[in-house]
C-alpha positions in Angstrom: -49.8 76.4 -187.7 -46.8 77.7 -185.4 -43.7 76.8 -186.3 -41.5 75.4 -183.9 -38.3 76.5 -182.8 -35.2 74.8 -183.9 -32.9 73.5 -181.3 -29.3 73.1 -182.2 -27.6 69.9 -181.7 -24.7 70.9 -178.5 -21.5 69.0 -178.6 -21.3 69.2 -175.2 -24.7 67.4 -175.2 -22.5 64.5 -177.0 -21.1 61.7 -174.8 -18.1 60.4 -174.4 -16.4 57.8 -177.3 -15.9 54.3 -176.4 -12.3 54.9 -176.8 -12.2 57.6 -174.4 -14.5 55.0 -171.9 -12.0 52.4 -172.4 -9.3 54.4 -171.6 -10.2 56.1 -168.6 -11.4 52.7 -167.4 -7.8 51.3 -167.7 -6.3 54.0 -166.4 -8.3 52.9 -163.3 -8.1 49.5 -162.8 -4.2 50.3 -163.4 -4.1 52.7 -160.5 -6.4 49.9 -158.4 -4.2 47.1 -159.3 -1.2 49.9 -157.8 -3.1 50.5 -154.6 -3.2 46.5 -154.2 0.7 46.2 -155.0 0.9 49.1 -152.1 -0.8 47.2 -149.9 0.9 43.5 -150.6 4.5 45.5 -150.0 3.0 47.4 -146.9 1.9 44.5 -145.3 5.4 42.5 -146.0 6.9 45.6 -144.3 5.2 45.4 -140.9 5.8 41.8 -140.8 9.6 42.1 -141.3 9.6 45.3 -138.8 7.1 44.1 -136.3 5.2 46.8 -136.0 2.8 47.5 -133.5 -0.4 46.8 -133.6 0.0 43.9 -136.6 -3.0 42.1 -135.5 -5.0 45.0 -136.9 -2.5 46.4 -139.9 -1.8 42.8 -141.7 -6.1 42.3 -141.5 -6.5 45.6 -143.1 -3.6 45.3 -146.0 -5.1 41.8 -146.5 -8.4 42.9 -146.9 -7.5 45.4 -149.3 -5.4 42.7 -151.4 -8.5 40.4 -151.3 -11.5 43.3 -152.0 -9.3 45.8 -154.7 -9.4 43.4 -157.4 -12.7 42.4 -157.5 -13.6 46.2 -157.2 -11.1 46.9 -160.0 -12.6 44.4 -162.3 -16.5 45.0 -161.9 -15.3 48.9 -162.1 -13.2 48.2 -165.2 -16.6 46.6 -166.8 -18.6 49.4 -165.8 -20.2 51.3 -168.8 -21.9 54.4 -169.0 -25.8 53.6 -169.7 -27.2 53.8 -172.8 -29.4 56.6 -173.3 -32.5 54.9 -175.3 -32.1 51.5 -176.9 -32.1 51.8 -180.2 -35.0 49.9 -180.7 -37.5 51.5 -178.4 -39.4 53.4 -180.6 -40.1 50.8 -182.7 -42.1 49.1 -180.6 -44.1 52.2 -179.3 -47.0 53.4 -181.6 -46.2 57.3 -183.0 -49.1 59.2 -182.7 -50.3 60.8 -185.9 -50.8 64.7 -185.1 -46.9 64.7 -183.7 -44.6 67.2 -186.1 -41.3 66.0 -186.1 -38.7 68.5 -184.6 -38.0 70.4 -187.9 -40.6 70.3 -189.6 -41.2 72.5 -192.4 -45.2 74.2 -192.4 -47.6 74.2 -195.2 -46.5 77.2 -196.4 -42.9 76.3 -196.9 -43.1 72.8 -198.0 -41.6 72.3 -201.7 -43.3 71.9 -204.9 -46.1 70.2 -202.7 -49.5 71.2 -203.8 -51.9 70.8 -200.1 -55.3 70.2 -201.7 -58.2 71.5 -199.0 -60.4 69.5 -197.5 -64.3 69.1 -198.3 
């Protein structure tokens, strides 16, 4: 029987903690929620200057006051996707000549006495 080979566990392979997700999705919907504040002061600037072209800059600063939130929030309530469901192998039938990763062969099993078959 060949042994297989053991593959060590990576921490790198590890994903990120929920606090970590958490914060980096605050830190985003903060800097959102700034770009939106940017564009409600812009567009109150080029109304009290008059700027040219307004028909197109007020639009466009609207637009961005109207769409940035809702981005920010669906963003904000964006995970990461699960890997496997926890679950999912229960529901799947194992099949019986499978050797789990680590498995230990005949030969090095303990204090286990492997009868021969007839």
């Amino acid at each position: 029987m060949k042994r297989q080979a053991y593959q060590p566990i990576l921490i790198t392979d590890a994903s990120r903690s929920q606090d970590d997700q958490l914060t980096s999705r605050q830190k985003r919907y903060v800097l959102m929620m700034g770009i939106r504040v940017a564009c409600l002061v812009i567009g109150a600037v080029l109304v009290v200057v008059k700027a040219p072209l307004l028909w197109l800059w007020l639009p466009l600063c609207g637009l961005g006051m109207v769409l940035i939130p809702w981005l920010a929030v669906l963003l904000a309530n964006d995970r990461p996707p699960k890997e496997q469901h926890r679950l999912a192998g229960r529901f799947q039938p194992r099949h019986r000549d499978e050797t789990p990763p680590m498995a230990l062969t005949s030969e090095e099993l303990p204090h286990k006495v492997i009868d021969a078959e007839p």
